[in-house]
ZAMARPA-918661 format. One record per residue (C-alpha): residue number from 1; residue in one letter; x, y, z. Coordinates in steps of 0.25 Angstrom, whole numbers, plus 5000, padded with zeros to 4 digits. Example, Ala and Ser with C-alpha at 12.3 -4.5 7.8 and 13.67 -1.06 7.14 Angstrom:
BEGIN
{n->1; res->a; px->5049; py->4982; pz->5031} $
{n->2; res->s; px->5055; py->4996; pz->5029} $
***
This chain:
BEGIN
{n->1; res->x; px->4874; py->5004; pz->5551} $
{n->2; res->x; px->4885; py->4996; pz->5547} $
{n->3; res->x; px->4891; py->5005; pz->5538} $
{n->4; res->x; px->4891; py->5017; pz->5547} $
{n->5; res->x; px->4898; py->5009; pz->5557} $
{n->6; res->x; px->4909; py->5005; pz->5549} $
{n->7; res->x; px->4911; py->5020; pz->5543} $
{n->8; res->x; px->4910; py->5024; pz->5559} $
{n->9; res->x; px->4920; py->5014; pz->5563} $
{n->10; res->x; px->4930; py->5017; pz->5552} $
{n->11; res->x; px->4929; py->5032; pz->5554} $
{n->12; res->x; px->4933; py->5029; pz->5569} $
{n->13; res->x; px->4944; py->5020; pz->5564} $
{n->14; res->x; px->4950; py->5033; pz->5554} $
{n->15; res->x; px->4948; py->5043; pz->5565} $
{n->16; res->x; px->4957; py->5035; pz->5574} $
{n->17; res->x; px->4967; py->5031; pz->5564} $
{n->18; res->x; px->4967; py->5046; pz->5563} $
{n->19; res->x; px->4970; py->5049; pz->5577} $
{n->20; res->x; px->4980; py->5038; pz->5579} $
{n->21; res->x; px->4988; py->5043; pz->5565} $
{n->22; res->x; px->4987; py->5058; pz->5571} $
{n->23; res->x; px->4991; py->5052; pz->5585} $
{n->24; res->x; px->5004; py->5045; pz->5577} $
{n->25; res->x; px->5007; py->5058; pz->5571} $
{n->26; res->x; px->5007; py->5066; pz->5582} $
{n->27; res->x; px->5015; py->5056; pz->5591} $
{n->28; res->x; px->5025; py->5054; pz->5578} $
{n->29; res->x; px->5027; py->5069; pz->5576} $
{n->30; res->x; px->5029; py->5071; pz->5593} $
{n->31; res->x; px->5039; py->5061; pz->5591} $
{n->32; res->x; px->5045; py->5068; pz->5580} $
{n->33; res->x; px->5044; py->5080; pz->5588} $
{n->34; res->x; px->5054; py->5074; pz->5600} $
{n->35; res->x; px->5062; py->5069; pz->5591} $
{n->36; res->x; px->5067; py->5084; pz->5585} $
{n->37; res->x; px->5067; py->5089; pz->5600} $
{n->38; res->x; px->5077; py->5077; pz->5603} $
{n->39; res->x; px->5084; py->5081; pz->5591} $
{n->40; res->x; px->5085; py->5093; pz->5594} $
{n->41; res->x; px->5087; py->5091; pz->5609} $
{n->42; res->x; px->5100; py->5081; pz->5603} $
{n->43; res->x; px->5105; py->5095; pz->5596} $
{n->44; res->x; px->5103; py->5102; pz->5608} $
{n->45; res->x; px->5113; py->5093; pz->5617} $
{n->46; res->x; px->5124; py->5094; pz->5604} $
{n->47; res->x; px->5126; py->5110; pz->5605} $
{n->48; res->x; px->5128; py->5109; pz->5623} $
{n->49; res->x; px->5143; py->5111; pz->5625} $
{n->50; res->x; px->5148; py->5098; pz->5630} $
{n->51; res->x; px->5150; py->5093; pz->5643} $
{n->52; res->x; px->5148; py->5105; pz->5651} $
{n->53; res->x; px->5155; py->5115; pz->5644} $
{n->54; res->x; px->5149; py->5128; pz->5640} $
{n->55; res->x; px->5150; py->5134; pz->5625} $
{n->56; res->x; px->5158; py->5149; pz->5626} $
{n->57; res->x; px->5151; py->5158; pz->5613} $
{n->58; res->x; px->5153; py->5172; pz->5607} $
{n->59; res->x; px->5142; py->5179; pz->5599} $
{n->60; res->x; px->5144; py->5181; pz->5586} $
{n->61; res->x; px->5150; py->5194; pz->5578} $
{n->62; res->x; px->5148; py->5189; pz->5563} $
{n->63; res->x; px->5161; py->5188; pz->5561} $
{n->64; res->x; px->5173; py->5178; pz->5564} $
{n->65; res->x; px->5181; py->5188; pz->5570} $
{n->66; res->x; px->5173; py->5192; pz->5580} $
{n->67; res->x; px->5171; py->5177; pz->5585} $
{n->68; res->x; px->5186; py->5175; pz->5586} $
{n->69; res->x; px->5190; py->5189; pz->5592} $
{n->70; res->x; px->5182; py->5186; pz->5606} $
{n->71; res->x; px->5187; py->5169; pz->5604} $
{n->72; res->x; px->5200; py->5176; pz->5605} $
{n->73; res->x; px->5197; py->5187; pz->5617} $
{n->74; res->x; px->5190; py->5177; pz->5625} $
{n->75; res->x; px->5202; py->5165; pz->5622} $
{n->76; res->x; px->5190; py->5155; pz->5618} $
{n->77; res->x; px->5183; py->5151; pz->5606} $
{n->78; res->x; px->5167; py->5153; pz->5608} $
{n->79; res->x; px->5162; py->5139; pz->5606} $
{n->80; res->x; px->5146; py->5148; pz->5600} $
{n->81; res->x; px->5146; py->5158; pz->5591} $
{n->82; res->x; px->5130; py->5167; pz->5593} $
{n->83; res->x; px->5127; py->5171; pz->5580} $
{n->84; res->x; px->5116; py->5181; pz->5580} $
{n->85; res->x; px->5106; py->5181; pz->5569} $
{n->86; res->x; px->5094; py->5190; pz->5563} $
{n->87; res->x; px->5083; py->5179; pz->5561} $
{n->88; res->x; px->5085; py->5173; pz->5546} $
{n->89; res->x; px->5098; py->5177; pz->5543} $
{n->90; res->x; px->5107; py->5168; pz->5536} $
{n->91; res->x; px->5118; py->5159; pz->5542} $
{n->92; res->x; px->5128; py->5160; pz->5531} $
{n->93; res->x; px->5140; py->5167; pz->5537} $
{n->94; res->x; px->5135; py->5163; pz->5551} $
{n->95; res->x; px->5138; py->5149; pz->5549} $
{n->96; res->x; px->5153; py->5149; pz->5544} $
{n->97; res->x; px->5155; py->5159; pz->5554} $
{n->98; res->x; px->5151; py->5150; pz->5566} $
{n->99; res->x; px->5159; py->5138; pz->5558} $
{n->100; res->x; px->5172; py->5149; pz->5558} $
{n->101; res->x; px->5172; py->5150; pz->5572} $
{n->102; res->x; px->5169; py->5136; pz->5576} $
{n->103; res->x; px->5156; py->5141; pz->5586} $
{n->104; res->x; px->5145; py->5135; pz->5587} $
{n->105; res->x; px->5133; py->5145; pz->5583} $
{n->106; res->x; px->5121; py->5151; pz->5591} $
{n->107; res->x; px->5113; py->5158; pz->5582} $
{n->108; res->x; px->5104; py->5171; pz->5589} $
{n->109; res->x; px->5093; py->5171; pz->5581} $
{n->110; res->x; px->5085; py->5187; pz->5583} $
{n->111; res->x; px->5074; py->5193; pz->5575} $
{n->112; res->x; px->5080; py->5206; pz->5573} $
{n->113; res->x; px->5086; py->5210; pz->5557} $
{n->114; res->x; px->5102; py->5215; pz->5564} $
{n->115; res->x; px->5101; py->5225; pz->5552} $
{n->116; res->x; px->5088; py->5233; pz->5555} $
{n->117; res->x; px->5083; py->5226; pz->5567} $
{n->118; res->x; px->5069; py->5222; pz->5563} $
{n->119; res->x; px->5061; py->5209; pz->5567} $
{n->120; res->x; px->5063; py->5198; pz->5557} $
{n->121; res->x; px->5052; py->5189; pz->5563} $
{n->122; res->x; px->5045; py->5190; pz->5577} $
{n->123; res->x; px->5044; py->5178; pz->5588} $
{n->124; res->x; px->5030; py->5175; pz->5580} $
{n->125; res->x; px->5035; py->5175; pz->5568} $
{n->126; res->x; px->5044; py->5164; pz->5571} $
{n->127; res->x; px->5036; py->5156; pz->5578} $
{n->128; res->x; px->5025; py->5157; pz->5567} $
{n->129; res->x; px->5034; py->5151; pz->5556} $
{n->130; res->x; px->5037; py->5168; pz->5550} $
{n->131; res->x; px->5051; py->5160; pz->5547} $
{n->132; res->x; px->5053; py->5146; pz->5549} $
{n->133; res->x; px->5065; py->5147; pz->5536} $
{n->134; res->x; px->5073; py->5155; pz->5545} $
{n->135; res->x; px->5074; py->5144; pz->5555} $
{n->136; res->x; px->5074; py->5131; pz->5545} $
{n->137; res->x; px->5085; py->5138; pz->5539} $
{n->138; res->x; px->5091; py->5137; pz->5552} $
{n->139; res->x; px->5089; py->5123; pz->5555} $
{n->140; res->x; px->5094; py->5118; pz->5542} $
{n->141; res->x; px->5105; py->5127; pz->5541} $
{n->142; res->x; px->5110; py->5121; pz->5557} $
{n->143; res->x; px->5104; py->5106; pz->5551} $
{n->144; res->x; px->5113; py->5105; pz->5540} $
{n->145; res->x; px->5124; py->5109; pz->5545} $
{n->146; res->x; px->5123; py->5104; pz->5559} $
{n->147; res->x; px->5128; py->5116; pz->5563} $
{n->148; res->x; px->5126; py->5115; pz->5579} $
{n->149; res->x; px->5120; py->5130; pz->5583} $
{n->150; res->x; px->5111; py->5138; pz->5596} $
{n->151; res->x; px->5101; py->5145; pz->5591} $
{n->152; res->x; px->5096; py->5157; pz->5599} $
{n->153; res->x; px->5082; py->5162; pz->5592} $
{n->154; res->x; px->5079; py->5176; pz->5599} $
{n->155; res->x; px->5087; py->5178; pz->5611} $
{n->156; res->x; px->5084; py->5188; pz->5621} $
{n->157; res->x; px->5069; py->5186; pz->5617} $
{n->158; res->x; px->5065; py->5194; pz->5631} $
{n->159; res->x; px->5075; py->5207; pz->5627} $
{n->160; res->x; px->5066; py->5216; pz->5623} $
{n->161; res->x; px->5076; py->5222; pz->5613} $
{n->162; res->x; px->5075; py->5208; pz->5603} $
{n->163; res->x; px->5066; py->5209; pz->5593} $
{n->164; res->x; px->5057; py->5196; pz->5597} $
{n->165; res->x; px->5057; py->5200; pz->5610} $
{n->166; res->x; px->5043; py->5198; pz->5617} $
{n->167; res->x; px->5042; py->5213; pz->5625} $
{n->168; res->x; px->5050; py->5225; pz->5622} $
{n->169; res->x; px->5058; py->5233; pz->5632} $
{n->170; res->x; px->5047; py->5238; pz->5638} $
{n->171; res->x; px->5040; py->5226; pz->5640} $
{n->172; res->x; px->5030; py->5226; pz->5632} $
{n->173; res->x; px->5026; py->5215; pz->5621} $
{n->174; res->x; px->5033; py->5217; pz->5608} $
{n->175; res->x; px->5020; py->5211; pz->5602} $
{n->176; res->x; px->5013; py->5196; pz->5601} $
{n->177; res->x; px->5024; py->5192; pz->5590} $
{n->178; res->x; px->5034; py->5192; pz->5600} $
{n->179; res->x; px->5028; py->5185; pz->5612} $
{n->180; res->x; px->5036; py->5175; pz->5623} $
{n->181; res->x; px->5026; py->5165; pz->5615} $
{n->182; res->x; px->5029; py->5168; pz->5601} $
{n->183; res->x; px->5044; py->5169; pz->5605} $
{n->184; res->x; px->5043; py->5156; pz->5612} $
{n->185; res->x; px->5037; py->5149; pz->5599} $
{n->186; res->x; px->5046; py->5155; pz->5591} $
{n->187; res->x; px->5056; py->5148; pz->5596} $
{n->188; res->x; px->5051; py->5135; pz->5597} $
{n->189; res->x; px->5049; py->5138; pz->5584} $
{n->190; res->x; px->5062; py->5140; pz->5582} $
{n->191; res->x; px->5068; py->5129; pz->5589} $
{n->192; res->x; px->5059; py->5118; pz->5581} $
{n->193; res->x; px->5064; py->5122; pz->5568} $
{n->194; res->x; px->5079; py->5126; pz->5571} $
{n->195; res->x; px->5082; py->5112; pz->5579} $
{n->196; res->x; px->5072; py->5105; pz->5567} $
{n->197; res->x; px->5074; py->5091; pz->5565} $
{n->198; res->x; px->5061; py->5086; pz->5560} $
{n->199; res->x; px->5052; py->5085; pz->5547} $
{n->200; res->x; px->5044; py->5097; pz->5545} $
{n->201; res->x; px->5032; py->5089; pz->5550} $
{n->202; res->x; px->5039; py->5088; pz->5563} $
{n->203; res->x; px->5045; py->5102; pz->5564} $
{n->204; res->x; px->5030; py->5106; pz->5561} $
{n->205; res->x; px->5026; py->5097; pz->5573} $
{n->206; res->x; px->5034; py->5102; pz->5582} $
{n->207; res->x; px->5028; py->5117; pz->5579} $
{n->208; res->x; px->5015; py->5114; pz->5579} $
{n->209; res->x; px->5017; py->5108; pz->5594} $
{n->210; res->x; px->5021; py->5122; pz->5597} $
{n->211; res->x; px->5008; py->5128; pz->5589} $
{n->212; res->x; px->5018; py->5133; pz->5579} $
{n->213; res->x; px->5018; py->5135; pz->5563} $
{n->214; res->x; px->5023; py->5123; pz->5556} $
{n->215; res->x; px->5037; py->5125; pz->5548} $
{n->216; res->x; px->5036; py->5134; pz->5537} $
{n->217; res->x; px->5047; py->5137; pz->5527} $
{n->218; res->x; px->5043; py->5149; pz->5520} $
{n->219; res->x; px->5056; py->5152; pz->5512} $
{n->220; res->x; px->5060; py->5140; pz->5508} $
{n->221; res->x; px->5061; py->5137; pz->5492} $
{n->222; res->x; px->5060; py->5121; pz->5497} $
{n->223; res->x; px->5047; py->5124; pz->5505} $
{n->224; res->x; px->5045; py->5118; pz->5518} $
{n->225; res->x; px->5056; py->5108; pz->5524} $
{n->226; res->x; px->5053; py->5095; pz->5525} $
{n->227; res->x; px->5061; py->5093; pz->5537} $
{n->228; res->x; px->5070; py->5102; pz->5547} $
{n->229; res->x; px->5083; py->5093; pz->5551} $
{n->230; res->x; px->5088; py->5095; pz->5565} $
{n->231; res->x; px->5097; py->5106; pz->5568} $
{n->232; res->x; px->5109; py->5105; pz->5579} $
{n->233; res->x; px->5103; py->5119; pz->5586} $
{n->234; res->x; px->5099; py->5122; pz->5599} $
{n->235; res->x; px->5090; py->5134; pz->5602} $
{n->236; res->x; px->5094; py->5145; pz->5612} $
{n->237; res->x; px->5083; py->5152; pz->5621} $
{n->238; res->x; px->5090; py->5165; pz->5627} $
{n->239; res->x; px->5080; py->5175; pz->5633} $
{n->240; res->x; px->5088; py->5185; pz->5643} $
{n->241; res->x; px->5087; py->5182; pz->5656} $
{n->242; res->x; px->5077; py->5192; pz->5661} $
{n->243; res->x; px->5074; py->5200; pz->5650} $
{n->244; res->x; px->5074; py->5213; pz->5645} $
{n->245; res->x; px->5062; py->5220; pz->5650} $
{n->246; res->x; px->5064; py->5211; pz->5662} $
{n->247; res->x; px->5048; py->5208; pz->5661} $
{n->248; res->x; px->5042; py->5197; pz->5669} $
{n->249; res->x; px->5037; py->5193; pz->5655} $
{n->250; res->x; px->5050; py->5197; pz->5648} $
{n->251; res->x; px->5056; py->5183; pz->5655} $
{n->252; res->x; px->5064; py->5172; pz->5648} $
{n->253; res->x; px->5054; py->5163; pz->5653} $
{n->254; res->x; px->5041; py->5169; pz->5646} $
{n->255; res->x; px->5050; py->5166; pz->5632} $
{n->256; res->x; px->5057; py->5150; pz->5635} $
{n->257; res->x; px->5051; py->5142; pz->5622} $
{n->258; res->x; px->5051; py->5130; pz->5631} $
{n->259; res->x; px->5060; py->5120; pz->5634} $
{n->260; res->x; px->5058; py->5110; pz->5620} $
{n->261; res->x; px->5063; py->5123; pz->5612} $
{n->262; res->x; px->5076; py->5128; pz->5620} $
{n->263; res->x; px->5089; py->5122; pz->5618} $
{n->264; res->x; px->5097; py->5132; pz->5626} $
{n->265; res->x; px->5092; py->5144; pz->5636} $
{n->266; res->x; px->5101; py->5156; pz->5637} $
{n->267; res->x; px->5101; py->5169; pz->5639} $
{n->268; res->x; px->5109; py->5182; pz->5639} $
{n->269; res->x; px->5119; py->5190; pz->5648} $
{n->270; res->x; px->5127; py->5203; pz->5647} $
{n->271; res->x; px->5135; py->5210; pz->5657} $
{n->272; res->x; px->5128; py->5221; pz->5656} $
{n->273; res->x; px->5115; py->5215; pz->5663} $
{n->274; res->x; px->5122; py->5204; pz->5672} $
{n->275; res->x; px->5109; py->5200; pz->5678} $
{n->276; res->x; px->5113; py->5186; pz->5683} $
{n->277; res->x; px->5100; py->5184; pz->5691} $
{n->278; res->x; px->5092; py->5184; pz->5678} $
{n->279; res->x; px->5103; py->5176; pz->5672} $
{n->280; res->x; px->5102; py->5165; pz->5685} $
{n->281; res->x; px->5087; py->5165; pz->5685} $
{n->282; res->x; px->5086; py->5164; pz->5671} $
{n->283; res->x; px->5096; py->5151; pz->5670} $
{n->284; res->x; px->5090; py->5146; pz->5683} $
{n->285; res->x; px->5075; py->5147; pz->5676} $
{n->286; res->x; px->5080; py->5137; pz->5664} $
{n->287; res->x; px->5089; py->5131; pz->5669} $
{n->288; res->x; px->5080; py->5119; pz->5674} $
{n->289; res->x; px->5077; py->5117; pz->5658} $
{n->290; res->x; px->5089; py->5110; pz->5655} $
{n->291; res->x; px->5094; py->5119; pz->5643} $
{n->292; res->x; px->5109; py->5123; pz->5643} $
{n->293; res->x; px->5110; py->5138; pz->5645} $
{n->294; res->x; px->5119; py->5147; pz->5636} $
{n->295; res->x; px->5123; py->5164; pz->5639} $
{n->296; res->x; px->5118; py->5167; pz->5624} $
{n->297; res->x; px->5124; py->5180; pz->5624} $
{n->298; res->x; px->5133; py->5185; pz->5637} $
{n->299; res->x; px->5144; py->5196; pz->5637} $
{n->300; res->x; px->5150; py->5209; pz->5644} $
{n->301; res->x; px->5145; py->5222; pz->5638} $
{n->302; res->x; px->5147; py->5235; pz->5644} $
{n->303; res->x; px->5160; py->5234; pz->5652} $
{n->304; res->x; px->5170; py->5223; pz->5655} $
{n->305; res->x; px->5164; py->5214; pz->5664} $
{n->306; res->x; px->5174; py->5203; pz->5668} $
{n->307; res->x; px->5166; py->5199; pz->5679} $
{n->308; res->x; px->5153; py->5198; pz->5671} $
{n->309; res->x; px->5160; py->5186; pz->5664} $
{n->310; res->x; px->5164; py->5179; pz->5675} $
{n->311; res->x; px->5151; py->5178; pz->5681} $
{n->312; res->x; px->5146; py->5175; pz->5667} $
{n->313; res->x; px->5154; py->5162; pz->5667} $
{n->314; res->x; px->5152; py->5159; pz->5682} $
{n->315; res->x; px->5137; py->5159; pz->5678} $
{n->316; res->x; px->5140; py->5148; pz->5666} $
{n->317; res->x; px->5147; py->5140; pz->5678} $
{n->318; res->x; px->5137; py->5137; pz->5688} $
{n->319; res->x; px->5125; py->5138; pz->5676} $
{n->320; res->x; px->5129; py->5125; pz->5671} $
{n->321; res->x; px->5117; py->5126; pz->5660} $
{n->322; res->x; px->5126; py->5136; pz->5653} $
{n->323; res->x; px->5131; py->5131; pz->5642} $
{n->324; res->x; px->5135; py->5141; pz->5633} $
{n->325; res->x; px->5139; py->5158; pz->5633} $
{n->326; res->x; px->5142; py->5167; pz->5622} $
{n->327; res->x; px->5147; py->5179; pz->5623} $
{n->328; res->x; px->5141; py->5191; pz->5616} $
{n->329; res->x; px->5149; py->5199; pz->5609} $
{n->330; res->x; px->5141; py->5208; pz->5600} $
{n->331; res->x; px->5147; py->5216; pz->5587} $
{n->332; res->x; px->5160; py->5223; pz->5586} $
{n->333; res->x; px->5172; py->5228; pz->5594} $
{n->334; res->x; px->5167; py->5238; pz->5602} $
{n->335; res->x; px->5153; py->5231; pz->5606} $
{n->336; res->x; px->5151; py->5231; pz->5621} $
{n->337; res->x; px->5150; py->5214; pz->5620} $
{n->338; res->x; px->5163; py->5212; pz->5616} $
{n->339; res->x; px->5171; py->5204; pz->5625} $
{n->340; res->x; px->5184; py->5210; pz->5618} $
{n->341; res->x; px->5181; py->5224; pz->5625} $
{n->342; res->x; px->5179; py->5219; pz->5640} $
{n->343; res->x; px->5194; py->5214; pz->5643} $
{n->344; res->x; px->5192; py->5208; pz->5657} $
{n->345; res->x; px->5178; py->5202; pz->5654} $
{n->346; res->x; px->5187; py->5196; pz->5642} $
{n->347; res->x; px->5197; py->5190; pz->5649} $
{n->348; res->x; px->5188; py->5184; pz->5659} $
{n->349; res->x; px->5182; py->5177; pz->5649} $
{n->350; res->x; px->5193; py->5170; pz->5642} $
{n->351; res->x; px->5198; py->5166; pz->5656} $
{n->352; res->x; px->5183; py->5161; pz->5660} $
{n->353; res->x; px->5183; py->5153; pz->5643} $
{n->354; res->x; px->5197; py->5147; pz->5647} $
{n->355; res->x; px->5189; py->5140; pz->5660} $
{n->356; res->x; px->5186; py->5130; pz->5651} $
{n->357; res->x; px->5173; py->5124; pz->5650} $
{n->358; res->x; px->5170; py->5130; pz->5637} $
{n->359; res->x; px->5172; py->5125; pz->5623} $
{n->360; res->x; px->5179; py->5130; pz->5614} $
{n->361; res->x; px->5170; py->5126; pz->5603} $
{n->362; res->x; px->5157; py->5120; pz->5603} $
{n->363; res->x; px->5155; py->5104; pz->5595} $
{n->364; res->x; px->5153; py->5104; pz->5582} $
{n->365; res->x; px->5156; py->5120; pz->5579} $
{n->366; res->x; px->5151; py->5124; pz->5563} $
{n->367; res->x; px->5162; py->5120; pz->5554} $
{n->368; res->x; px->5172; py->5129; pz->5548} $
{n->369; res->x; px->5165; py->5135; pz->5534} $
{n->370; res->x; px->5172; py->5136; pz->5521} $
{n->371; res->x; px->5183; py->5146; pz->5520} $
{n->372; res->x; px->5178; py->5158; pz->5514} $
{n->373; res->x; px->5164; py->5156; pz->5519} $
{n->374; res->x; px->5157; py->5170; pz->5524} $
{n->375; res->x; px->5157; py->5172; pz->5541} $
{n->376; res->x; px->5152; py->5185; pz->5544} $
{n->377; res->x; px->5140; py->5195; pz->5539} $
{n->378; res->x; px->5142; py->5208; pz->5546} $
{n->379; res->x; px->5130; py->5212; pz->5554} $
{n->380; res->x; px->5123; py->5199; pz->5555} $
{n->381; res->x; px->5130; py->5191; pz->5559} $
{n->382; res->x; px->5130; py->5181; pz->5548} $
***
């Protein structure tokens, strides 16, 4: 009797010294958990223009020329240089070219090969760990350098024309792998290992919060990383503002990854379709979230449009969210973007930049690389 009793009371004592080391681990990795999200919350306030200035970019053409030729037409130096990039390709000729111009980058991240157009990897894909090297690769390369950089995974996720769109252009679902869901977790997939900042016990943590696969390195000769160092990024969520199909389940909303996994909500906004009540109600519906807002992609196409511009502009005035605008200027001298070509939408831009308000280059832009040193790769952008 005695002995049973002592073996039943020890087992009780084991079980809750079990429970009470499972509590402290949980409780220490949730700690560890708000610790990377004020870290990377600190990152986020680093790349908001100052005061209540608003960054001026230009998307990028691969090359330094073409940067500089609209500097020089529009009488302003873009403070962001968009950089659009096929998922997993390299940022070798990229990042001396940001550092030439002295702009800050936002990377666009598709899933679309620019050569022949196939699907890399699906929404799915990447929230199921099909490629976590691609984004470690990231995080360090950003880490290491502290190289201060937007990130914009799949924009326009609800234009059925991208490939990780969720419906095509009839409105019809393009498949399971590309649902609102899988895209949402994709994303927050992506955001937890780009911003980083943590041990691979605590990245792991903060996946499995999310019912997400653990970190897992498949290509690296070093195996898996013991650690992912925090990385000066913000993450960029840019839907359109009503979508294409105009679908009731087409709608941004059905595709926000939530608020703990936005750093900036934008969207896009072409002359061509000036609907600026789906651009009022969009900004109106996130407005209350607290994020900054950026015009990811705007421009004239299809005609001079001076007054297009203008209102543009009067719409960053009196949105006082809107911290940031790039220009889109697409590929070659006789695209349909290119400011160059619209004289009167040109000129009221350089008046409208002169205005003030807009820096002429953003804190702590990449550094100069070494002369020599390779800045462009035709047809990828680098």
């Amino acid at each position: 009797m005695l002995r049973s009793f002592v073996g039943s009371s020890r087992g009780t004592d084991n079980r809750r010294l079990l429970r009470s080391r499972r509590l402290g681990a949980v409780l220490v990795a949730a700690l560890l958990c708000l610790a990377g999200a004020a870290s990377a919350s600190a990152y986020d306030r680093l790349l908001r223009p100052p005061g209540h200035s608003t960054f001026f970019g230009v998307t990028d053409t691969g090359d330094v020329p073409g940067f500089t030729s609209f500097a020089d037409a529009v009488g302003k130096h873009p403070a962001v240089i968009e950089t659009f990039h096929p998922w997993g390709n390299s940022l070798h000729t990229a990042i001396p070219r940001w550092g030439t111009v002295a702009a800050r980058p936002m990377l666009a991240i598709s899933t679309s090969d620019p050569n022949d157009g196939h699907e890399i990897i699906t929404p799915r894909g990447i929230a199921t760990a099909g490629d976590d090297d691609y984004l470690i690769r990231l995080n360090s390369s950003f880490a290491t350098r502290n190289l201060k950089v937007y990130i914009r995974p799949l924009g326009e996720v609800n234009r059925c024309l991208n490939a990780w769109a969720a419906y095509d252009c009839t409105g019809h679902s393009r498949g399971s792998a590309y649902s609102p869901g899988w895209y949402k977790q994709a994303f927050r997939r992506m955001y937890i290992i780009l911003h980083g900042g943590g041990t691979k016990e605590q990245i792991d943590y903060r996946l499995h919060a999310l019912n997400l696969p653990r970190l897992d390195r498949k290509k690296g000769n070093g195996g898996q990383p013991d650690s992912l160092p925090a990385a000066p990024v913000s993450l960029v969520w840019s839907p359109l503002p009503g979508g294409s199909p105009k679908t009731r389940r087409n709608r941004p909303s059905h595709f926000y990854p939530g608020d703990k996994y936005v750093d900036w909500i934008g969207t896009d906004f072409y002359s061509q379709y000036p609907v600026w009540p789906s651009l009022k109600r969009f900004y109106g519906e996130y407005r209350s979230h607290g994020k900054p807002f950026v015009l990811s992609e705007w421009g004239v196409s299809d005609g001079d449009d001076p007054r297009f511009v203008k209102k543009v502009f009067s719409f960053v005035q009196h949105h006082s969210a809107t911290r940031m605008l790039v220009y889109y200027q697409d590929f070659g001298p006789s695209n349909r973007y290119r400011i160059q070509n619209y004289p009167k939408s040109r000129a009221v831009l350089d008046h409208l930049l002169r205005g003030g308000g807009f820096p002429t280059f953003a804190p702590e832009p990449p550094p100069p690389p070494p002369p020599g040193t390779p800045t462009s790769r035709i047809g990828t952008g680098g």
